[in-house]
NUPA-118103 format. One line per 4 residues: number of its first residue (from 1); their letters; for each residue z, x, y of C-alpha. Coordinates in steps of 0.2 Angstrom, whole numbers, plus 5000, padded with zeros to 4 digits. Layout:
! NUPA-118103
NUM = A = Z,X,Y  ...
***
This chain:
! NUPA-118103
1 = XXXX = 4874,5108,5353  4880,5127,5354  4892,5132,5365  4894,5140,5382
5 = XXXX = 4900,5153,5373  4885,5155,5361  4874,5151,5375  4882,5166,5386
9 = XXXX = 4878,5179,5372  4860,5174,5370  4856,5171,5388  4865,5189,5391
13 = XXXX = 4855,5198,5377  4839,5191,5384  4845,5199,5401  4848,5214,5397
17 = XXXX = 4830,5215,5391  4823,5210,5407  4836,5217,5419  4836,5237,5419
21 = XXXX = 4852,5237,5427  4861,5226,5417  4875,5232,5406  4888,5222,5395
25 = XXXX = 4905,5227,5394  4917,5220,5380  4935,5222,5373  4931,5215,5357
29 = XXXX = 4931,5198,5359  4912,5192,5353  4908,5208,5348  4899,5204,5332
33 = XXXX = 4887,5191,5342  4882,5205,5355  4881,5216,5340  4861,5216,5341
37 = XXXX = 4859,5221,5359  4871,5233,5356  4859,5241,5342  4846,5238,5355
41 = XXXX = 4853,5247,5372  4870,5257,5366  4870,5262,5383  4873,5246,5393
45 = XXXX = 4882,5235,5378  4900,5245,5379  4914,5241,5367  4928,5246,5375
49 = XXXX = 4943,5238,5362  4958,5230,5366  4959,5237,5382  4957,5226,5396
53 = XXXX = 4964,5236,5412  4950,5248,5402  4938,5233,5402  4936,5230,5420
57 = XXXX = 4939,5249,5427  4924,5252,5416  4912,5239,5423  4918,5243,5442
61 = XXXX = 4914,5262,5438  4897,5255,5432  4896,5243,5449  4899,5258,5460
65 = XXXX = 4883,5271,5452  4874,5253,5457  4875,5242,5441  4876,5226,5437
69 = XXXX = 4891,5224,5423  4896,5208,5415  4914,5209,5409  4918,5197,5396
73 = XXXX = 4935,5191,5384  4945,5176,5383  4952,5170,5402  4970,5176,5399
77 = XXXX = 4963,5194,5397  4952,5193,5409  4958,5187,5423  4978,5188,5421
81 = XXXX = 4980,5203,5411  4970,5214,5423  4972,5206,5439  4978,5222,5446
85 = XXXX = 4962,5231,5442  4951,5216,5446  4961,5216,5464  4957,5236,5467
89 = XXXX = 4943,5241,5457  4932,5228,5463  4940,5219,5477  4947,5236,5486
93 = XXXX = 4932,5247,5482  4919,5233,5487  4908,5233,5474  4902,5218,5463
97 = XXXX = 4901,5211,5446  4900,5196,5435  4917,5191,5426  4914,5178,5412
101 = XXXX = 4929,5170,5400  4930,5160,5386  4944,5149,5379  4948,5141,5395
105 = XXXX = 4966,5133,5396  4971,5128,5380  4953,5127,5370  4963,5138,5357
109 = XXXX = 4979,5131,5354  4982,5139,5338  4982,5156,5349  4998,5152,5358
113 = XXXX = 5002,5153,5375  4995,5171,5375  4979,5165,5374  4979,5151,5387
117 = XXXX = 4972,5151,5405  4977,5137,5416  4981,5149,5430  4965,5160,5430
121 = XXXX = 4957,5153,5445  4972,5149,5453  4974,5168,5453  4959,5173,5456
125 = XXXX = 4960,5161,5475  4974,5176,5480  4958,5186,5482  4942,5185,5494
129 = XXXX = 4925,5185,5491  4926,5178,5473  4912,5164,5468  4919,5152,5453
133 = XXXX = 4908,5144,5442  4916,5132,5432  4902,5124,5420  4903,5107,5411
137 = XXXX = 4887,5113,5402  4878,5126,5389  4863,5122,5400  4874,5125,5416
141 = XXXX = 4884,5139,5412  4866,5146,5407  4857,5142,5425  4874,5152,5435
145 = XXXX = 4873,5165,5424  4855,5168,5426  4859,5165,5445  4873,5176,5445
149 = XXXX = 4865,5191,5437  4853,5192,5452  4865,5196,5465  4878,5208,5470
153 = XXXX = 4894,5198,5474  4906,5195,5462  4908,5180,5452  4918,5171,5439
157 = XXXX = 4910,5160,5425  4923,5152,5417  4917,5144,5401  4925,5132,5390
161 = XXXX = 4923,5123,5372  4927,5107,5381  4908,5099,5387  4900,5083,5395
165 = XXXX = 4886,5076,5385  4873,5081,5396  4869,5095,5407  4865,5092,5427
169 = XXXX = 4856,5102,5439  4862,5116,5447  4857,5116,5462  4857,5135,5472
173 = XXXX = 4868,5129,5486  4883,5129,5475  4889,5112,5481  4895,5096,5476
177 = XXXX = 4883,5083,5468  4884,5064,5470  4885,5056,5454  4893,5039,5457
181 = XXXX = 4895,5032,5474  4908,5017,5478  4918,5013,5495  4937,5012,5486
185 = XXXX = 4941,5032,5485  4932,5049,5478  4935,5057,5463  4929,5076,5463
189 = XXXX = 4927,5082,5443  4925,5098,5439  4915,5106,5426  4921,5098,5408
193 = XXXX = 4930,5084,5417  4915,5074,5421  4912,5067,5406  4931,5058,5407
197 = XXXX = 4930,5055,5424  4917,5044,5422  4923,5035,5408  4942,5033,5417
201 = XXXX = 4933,5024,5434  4921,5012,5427  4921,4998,5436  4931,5006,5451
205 = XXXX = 4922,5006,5468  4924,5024,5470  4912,5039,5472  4912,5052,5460
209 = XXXX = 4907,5070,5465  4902,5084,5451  4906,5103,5455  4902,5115,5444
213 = XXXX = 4904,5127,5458  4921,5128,5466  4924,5144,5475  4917,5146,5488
217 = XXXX = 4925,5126,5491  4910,5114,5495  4920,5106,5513  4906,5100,5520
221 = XXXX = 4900,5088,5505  4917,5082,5503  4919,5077,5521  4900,5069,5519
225 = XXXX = 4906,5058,5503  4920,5049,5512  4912,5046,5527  4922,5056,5539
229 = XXXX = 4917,5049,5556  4929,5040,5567  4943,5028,5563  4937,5035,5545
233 = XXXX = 4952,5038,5533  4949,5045,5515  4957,5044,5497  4952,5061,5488
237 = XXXX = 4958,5063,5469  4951,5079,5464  4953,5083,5443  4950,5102,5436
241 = XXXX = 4951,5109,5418  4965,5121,5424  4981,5123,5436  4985,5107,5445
245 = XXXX = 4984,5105,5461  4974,5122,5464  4962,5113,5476  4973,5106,5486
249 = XXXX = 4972,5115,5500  4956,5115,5500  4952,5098,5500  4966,5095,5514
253 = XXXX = 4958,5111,5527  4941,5101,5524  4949,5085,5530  4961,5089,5542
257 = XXXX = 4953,5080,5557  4954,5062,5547  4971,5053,5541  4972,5058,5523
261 = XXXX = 4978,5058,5506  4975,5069,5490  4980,5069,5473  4977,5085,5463
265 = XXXX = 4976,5081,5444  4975,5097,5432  4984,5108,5418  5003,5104,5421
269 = XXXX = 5016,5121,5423  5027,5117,5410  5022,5125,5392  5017,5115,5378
273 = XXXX = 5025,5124,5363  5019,5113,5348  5002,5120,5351  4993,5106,5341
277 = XXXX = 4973,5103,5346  4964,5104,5362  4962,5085,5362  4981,5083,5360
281 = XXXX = 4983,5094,5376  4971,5084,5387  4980,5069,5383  4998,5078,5387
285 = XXXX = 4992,5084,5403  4985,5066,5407  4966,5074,5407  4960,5060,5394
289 = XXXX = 4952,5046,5399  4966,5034,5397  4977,5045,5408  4967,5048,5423
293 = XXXX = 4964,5031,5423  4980,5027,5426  4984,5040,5436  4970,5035,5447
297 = XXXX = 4969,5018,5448  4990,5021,5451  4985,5033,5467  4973,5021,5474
301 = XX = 4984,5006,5475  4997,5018,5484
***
């Protein structure tokens, strides 16, 4: 199976071939695969070099002549060290355009810290109007892509080395999908995390809910998987590939009318300085299998 990020650059190069209005824009990172379409349209495949802060002024410069950029690098260069540009140049100025990483929270540990993301979308939730993708697929991150290219908002496509086994449908409505259901508890997994959740609450009578969209935050769906209705109670565990505890809040505003309880599970704030392998993180951070097992079976016993 390729990657999302392989995926990303021969979905965009097909794009760019059927969308005039397209353009790529590129500090480097994956460069050489976007080297062809670079060859084959100079003009809307921009290298730009190590210059991120250049990286996104560029594709909102684009956006405002009435473009469509994609702005692409690893997470932490994407999101963190330009925030201040993503803030003005396209959240002040009001103009759109599709922001897609690679490397995720720690899906290069060799990198160092420098190059891992756990707060990206964390971040980016300090900002309106932002949709977040969060794939757990080639074939998904594909299918939002191709979704995303058609409009005008701005949206986030984080992408990740870490993938479940088999794609599911993304749906246009961007919400929650009902992959398990059971009466003990939901478990909301998001993106990469499905694959472990589901191995971590077998034989639990819980319902497990699939988002591969989590911004905007689907409160509805949540409120229809645990019943809300009266005298209704819930136990909500919500797992995510990055920060933990960043939907939260989310998930409490969407239950606020009904007694209560959630447990974020994510990407702990203390640094891991043995940087080791990506499968050693996820067991660190309690994101393997065993761990949220434990960590859920302990919550819903509470």
């Amino acid at each position: 199976m390729d990657t999302m990020r392989d995926r990303f650059i021969t979905t965009a190069s097909q794009l760019l071939e059927e969308e005039p209005r397209l353009a790529v824009v590129l500090a480097d990172i994956s460069a050489d695969g976007f080297a062809p379409a670079r060859r084959a349209h100079p003009d809307r495949v921009i290298n730009v070099g190590i210059r991120e802060q250049l990286l996104i002024g560029a594709g909102a410069g684009m956006a405002l002549t009435g473009m469509r950029p994609i702005m692409h690098t690893f997470a932490s260069f994407l999101v963190e060290r330009p925030f201040e540009q993503v803030k003005l140049d396209f959240g002040h100025q009001g103009v759109g355009g599709i922001l897609v990483s690679a490397g995720g929270s720690y899906d290069w540990p060799a990198g160092g810290f420098t190059h891992m993301s756990p707060g990206d979308v964390a971040l980016l939730d300090t900002l309106e109007g932002w949709t977040v993708h969060v794939p757990g697929h080639p074939d998904e991150a594909e299918a939002l892509l191709r979704g995303a290219v058609d409009g005008d908002d701005r949206v986030y496509v984080r992408l990740s080395l870490q993938a479940n086994r088999e794609a599911r449908p993304v749906g246009g409505h961007g919400g929650f999908s009902v992959v398990r259901e059971g009466r003990g508890g939901t478990v909301v997994a998001v993106g990469p995390m499905l694959d472990n959740v589901l191995t971590a609450t077998e034989g639990l009578d819980v319902s497990v809910l699939y988002a591969t969209t989590v911004r905007p935050f689907d409160a509805a769906g949540l409120r229809r998987a645990v019943g809300a209705g009266a005298g209704a109670s819930a136990d909500v565990v919500i797992v995510e590939p990055y920060l933990v505890g960043t939907s939260t809040a989310r998930a409490n505003e969407a239950l606020m009318e009904l007694p209560h309880r959630v447990l974020g599970l994510g990407v702990g704030r203390a640094e891991l300085r043995r940087y080791g392998q990506l499968d050693e993180h996820l067991a660190a951070h309690g994101l393997d299998a065993r761990g949220l097992r434990e960590r859920i079976t302990g919550f819903l016993r509470g």
